[in-house]
C-alpha positions as CSV (number, residue, x, y, z in Angstrom):
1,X,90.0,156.5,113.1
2,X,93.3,156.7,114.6
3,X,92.6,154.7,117.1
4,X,91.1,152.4,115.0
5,X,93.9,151.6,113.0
6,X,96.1,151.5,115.8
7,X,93.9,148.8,117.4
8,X,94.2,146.8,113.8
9,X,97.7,146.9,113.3
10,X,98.2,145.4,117.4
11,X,96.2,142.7,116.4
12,X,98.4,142.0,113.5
13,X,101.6,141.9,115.7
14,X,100.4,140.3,118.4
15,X,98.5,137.8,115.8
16,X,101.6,137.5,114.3
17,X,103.8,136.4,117.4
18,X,101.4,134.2,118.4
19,X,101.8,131.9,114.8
20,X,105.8,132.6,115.6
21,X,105.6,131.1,119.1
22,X,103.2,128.5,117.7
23,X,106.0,127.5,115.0
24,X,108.6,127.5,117.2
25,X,107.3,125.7,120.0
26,X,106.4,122.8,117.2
27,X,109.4,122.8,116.2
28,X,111.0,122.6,119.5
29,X,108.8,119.8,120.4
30,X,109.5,118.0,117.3
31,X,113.0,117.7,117.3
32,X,113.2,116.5,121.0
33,X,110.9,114.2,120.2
34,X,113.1,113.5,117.4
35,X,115.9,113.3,119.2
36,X,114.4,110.7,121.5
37,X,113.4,108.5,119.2
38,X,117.0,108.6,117.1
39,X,118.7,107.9,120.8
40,X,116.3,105.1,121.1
41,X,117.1,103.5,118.1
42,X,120.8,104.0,118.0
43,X,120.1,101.8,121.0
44,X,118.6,99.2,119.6
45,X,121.2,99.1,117.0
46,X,123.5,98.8,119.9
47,X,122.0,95.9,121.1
48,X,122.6,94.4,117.9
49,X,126.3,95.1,117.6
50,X,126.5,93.3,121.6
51,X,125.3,90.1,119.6
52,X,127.4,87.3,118.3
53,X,126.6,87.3,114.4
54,X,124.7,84.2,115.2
55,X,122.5,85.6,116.9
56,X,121.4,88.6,115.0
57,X,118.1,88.2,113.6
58,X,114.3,88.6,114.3
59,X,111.9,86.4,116.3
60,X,109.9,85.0,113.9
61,X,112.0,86.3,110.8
62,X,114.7,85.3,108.2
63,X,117.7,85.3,109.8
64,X,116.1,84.2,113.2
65,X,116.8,86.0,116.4
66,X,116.6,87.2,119.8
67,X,115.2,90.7,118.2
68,X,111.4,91.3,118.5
69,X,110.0,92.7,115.0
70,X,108.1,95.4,116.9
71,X,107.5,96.8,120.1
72,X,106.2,99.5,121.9
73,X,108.6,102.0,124.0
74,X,107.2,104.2,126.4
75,X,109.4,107.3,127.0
76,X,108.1,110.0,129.5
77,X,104.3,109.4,128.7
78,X,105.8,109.1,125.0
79,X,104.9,106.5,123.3
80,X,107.3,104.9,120.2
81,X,106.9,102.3,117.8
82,X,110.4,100.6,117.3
83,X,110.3,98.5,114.2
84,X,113.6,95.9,113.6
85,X,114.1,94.0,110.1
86,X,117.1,91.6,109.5
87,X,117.8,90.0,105.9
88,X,120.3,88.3,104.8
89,X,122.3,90.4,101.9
90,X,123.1,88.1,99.0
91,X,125.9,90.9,97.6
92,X,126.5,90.9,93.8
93,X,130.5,91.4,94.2
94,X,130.5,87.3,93.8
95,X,127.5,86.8,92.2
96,X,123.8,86.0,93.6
97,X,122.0,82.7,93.3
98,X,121.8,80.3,92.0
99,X,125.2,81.2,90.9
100,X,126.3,81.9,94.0
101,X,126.2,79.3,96.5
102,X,126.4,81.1,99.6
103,X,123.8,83.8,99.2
104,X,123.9,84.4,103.0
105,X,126.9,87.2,103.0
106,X,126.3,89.4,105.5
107,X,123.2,90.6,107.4
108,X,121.4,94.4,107.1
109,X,119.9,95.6,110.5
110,X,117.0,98.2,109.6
111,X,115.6,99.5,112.8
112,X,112.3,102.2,112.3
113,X,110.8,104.3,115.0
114,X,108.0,106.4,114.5
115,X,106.0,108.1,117.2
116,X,102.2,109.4,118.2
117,X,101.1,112.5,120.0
118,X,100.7,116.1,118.6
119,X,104.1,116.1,117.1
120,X,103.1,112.6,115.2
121,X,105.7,111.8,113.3
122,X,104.8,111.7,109.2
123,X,108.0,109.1,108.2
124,X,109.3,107.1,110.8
125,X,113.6,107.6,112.0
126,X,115.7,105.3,110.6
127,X,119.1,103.5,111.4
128,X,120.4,100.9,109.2
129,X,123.6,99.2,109.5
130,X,125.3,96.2,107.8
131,X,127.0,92.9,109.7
132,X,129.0,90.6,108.4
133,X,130.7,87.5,110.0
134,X,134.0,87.5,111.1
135,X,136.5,85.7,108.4
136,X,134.7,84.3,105.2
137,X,130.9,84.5,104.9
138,X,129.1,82.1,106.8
139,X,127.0,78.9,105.0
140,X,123.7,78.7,105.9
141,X,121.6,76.0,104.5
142,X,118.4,77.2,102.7
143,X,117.3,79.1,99.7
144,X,116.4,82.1,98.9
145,X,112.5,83.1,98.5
146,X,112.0,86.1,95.8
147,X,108.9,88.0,95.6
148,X,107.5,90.2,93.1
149,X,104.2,92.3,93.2
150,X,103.0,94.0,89.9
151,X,100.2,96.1,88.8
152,X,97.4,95.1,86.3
153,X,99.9,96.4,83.7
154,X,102.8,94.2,85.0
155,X,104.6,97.4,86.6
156,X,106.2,96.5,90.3
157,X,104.5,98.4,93.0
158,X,106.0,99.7,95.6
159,X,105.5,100.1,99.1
160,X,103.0,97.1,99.1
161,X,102.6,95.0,102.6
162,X,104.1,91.4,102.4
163,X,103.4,88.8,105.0
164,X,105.4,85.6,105.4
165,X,104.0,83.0,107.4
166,X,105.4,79.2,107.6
167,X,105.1,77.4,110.7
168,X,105.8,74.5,109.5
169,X,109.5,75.1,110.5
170,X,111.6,75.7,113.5
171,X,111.5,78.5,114.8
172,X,108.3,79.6,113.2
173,X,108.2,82.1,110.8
174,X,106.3,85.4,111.0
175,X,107.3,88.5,108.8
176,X,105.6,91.6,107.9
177,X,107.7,93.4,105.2
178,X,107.7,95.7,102.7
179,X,108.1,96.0,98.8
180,X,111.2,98.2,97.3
181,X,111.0,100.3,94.7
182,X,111.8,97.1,91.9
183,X,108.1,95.8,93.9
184,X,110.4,92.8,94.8
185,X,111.3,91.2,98.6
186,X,114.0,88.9,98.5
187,X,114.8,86.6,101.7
188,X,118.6,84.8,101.0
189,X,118.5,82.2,104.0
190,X,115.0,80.8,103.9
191,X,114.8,77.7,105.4
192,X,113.8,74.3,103.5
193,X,110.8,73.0,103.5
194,X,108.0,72.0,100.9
195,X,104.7,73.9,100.3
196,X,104.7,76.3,103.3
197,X,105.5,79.6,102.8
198,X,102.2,81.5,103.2
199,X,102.3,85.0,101.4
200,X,99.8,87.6,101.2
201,X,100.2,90.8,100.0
202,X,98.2,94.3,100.8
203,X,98.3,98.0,100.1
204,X,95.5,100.6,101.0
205,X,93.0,101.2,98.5
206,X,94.9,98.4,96.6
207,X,92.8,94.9,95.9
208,X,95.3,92.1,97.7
209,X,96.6,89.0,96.7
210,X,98.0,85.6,98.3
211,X,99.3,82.3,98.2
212,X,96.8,79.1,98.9
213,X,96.9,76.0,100.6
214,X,94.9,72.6,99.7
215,X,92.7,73.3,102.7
216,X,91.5,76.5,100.8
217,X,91.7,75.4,97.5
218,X,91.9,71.8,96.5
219,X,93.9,72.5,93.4
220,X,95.5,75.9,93.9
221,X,97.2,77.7,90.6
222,X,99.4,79.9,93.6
223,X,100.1,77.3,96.0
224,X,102.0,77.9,99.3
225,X,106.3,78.6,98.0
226,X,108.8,75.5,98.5
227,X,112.4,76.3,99.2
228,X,115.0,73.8,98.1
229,X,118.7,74.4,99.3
230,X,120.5,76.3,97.7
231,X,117.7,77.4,94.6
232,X,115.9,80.1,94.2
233,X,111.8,79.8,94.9
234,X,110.3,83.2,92.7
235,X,106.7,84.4,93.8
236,X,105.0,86.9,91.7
237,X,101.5,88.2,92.8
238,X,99.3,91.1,91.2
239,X,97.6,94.1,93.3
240,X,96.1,97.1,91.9
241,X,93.7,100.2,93.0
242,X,89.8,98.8,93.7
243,X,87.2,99.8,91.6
244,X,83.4,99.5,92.5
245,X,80.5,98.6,90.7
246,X,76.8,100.6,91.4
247,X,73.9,97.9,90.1
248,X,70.3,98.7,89.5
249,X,68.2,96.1,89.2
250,X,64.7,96.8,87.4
251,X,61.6,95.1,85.8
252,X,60.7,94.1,82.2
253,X,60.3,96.2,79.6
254,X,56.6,95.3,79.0
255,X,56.5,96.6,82.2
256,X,58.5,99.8,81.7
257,X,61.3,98.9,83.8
258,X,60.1,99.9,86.8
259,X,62.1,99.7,90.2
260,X,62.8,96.6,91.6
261,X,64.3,95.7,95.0
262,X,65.3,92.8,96.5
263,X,66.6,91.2,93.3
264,X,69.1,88.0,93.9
265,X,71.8,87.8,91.9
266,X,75.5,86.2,91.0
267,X,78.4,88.5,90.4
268,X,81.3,86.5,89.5
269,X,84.9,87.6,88.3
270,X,87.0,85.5,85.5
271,X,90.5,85.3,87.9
272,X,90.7,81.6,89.0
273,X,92.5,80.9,91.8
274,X,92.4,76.9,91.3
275,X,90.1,73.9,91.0
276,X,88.2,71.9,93.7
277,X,87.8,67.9,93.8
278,X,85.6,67.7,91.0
279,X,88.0,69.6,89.0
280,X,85.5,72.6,88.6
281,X,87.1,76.0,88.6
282,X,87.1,78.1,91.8
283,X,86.9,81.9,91.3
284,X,88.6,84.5,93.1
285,X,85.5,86.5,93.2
286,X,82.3,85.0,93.6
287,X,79.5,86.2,95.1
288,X,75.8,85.7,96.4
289,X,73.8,89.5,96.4
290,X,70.5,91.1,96.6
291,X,69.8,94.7,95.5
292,X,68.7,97.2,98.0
293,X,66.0,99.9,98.0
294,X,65.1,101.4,94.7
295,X,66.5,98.2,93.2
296,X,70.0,100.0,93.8
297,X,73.5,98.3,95.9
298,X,76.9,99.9,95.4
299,X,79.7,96.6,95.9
300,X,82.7,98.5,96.7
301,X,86.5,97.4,96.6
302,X,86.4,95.2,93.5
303,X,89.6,93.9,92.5
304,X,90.2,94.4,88.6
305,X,89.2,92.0,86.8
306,X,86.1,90.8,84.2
307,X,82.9,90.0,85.5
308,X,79.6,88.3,84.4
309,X,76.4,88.7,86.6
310,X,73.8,86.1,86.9
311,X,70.3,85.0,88.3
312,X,70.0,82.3,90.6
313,X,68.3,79.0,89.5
314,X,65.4,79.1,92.2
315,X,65.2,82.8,91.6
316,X,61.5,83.7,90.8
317,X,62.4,86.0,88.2
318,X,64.8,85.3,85.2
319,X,68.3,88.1,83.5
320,X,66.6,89.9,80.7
321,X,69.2,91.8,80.0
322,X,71.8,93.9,81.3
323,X,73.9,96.8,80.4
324,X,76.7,96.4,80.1
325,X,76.2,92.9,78.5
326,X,77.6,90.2,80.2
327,X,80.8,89.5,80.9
328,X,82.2,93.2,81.2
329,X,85.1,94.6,82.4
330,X,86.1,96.7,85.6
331,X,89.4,98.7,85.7
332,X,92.0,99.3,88.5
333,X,90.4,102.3,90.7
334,X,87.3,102.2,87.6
335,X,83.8,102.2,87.8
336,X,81.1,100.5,86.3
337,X,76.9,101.5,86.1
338,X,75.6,97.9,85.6
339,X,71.8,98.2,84.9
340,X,69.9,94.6,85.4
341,X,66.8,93.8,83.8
342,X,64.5,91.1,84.9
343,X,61.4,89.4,83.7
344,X,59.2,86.6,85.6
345,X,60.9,83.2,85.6
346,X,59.9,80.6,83.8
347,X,61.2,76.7,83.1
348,X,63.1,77.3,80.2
349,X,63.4,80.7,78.5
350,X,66.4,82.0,76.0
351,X,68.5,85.3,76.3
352,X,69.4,86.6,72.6
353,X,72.1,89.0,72.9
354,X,72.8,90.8,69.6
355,X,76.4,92.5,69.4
356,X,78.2,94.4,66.2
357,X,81.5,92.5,65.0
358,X,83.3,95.5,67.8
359,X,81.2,94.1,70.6
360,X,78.8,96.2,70.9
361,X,75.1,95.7,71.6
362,X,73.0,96.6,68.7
363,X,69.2,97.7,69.4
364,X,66.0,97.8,67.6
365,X,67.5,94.4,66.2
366,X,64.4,92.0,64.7
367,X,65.1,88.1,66.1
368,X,63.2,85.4,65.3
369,X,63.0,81.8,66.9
370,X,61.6,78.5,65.1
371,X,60.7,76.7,67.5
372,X,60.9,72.8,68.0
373,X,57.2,72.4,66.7
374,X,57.3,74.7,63.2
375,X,56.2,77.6,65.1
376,X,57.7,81.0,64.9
377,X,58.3,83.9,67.8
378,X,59.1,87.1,66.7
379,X,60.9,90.3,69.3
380,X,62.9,93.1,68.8
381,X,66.1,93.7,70.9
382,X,66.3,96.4,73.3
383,X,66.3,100.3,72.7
384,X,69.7,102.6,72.6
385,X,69.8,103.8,76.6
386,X,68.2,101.0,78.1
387,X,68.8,98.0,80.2
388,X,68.0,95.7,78.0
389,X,70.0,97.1,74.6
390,X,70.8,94.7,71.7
391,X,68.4,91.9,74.1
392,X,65.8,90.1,74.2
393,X,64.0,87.6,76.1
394,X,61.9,84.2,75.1
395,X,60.1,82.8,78.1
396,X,57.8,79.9,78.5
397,X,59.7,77.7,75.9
398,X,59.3,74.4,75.5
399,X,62.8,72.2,75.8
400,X,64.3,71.8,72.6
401,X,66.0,72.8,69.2
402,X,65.2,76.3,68.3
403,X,66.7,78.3,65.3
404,X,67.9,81.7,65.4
405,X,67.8,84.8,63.3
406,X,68.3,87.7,63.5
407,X,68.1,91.0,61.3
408,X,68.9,94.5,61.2
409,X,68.9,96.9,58.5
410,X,72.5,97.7,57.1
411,X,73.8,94.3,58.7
412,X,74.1,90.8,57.0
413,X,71.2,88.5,58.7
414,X,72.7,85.7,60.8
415,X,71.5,82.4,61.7
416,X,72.1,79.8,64.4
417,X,70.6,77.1,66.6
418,X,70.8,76.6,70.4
419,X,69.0,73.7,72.3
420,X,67.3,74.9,74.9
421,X,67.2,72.9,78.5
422,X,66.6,75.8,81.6
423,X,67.7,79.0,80.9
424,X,70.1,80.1,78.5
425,X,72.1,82.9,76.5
426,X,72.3,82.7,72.8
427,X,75.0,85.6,71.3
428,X,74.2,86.1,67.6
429,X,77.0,88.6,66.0
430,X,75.5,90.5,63.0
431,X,78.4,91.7,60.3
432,X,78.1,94.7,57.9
């Protein structure tokens, strides 16, 4: 026994050292490593401070420079990222633009490194220092490009990717850049030039968002920025956490909704991002899909937003319904169930969707159509729980007039006509 615990109480000590010599080895590695990388970018800040203020700036950036954005140090088998960002600082102490005429004041030199390896560094090292000419503040012609990224709720995000693109100027300009804690970038010193700033912004598990040109969109709402001399060119774009939406697509309810693969279908978000030549809206989010085995397909990284689904034209089946009923709404980092119901297609056919005054589907709802002729078609809505709720389909119609009613107990009936040409949707709101 003796022995025993003898034995135990070794392994603890020597178990014990081992985890000490473990941390302390880390440690030592880390901060040579750490002292590397700060030597290396005091360095490059020299390098910097060797420059005529002229000069200091980024190749591809705003000032531009000699300096390269990024680059990749090797260091005794050590590999470092070395990261360089120039900006002009338009300083409050005599006002910013357009007030201030001369938003070009002085210059801020940011250099990052981070590093790899198994002392990986979790926030990069970094050096910033501020230059300013020598006498009064120099005059640069330009303006100054501010943008803003927001949340769905109009909150600024921070830490959000920003990429500036314009090669429509000399040098070019190339900038990847981040958002500060206001979600804002501001670039005092942007050269002029008329629709050609490209921006796009990005942020992991965030939806992203950009500028457009003609080319993309013929009519774009967020066209490339202009910068005029002297003015101030303000960019605000929205990004939020994705959300995903898990469709099952199924058969008719005469038919017990069985499974159904392979199903074609639309899903299209509201956002418009501009029109085309024939003036027709162009959708952010539109897109072609097909349901997979079991009748199931998850559609992942969906930006916020609300969306409608819808069948093809050609499709040999028609929408008989859907839960929830069309168009429905997706929250940042949300998801959504989306049940679709479908029925065999036919020429001409009407959807009747039967809501409360709130919105909401209401079931076991009676509707009847008159149709162009004097005849009459009777059918219930769909049951509570299924994909059909508060729907029901018409098929084989003939093209024409039809009148609409509909009736539940406890609700006021309610009456309308809808002309019927292909397939339509005809949303009858009961009140109490």
């Amino acid at each position: 026994m003796e022995v025993a615990v003898a034995g135990a109480v070794l392994a603890i000590f020597f178990a014990s050292i081992a985890v000490i010599t473990q941390m302390v080895l880390g440690l030592i590695g880390e901060s040579r490593i750490r002292a590397v990388s700060a030597n290396l970018a005091q360095a490059r800040m020299e390098r910097v401070r060797n420059l005529a203020y002229a000069s200091v700036g980024t190749m591809g950036g705003i000032p531009a420079g000699p300096i390269a954005q990024q680059e990749i140090v090797n260091i005794n088998g050590q590999n470092f990222e070395v990261r360089t960002n120039v900006v002009y600082i338009d300083d409050p102490f005599d006002g910013v633009a357009p007030g201030d005429s001369l938003s070009t004041d002085y210059k801020r030199v940011k250099v990052a490194v981070s590093w790899d390896g198994p002392f990986a560094s979790k926030n990069p090292l970094v050096v910033v220092t501020d230059v300013a000419p020598r006498g009064t503040e120099a005059e640069e012609v330009g303006g100054v490009l501010q943008i803003k990224v927001i949340n769905a709720l109009g909150d600024p995000v921070e830490g959000a990717s920003v990429f500036i693109v314009n090669d429509a100027v000399i040098p070019a300009i190339n900038i990847e850049t981040t958002t500060n804690v206001q979600g804002g970038v501001v670039l005092p010193g942007s050269p002029i030039c008329n629709v050609c700033y490209q921006i796009r912004v990005e942020k992991s598990g965030y939806s992203s968002d950009k500028t457009y040109s003609s080319g993309e969109v013929a009519n774009p709402s967020k066209p490339y920025s202009t910068i005029l001399d002297g003015e101030v060119s303000q960019v605000t774009l929205a990004v939020d956490r994705v959300g995903s939406i898990q469709v099952r697509t199924t058969g008719s309810r005469a038919a017990n909704y069985p499974a159904f693969s392979g199903v074609a279908f639309i899903l299209r978000g509201n956002k418009i991002i501009g029109t085309n030549t024939l003036d027709e809206n162009v959708y952010k989010y539109e897109k072609n899909l097909t349901s997979g085995p079991g009748g199931l397909l998850n559609v992942a990284n969906l930006e916020w937003d609300t969306y409608s689904v819808s069948i093809p034209v050609a499709s040999s089946v028609d929408l008989a319904g859907s839960i929830p009923i069309n168009p429905f709404s997706l929250l940042p980092g949300g998801s959504v169930n989306l049940w679709v119901v479908t029925s065999a297609a036919s020429a001409n056919s009407m959807l009747v969707v039967v809501k409360d005054a709130s919105g909401n589907p209401l079931a076991d709802t009676s509707v009847k159509l008159l149709t162009p002729s004097g005849g009459v078609l009777n059918g219930v809505a769909g049951a509570v729980g299924k994909g059909d709720t508060g729907q029901v389909l018409f098929s084989n119609l003939a093209v024409g007039e039809y009148g609409v009613t509909a009736t539940k107990s406890g609700y006021l009936q309610a009456s309308s006509s809808a002309i019927v040409n292909g397939d339509i949707t005809e949303v009858t709101v009961l009140e109490q």
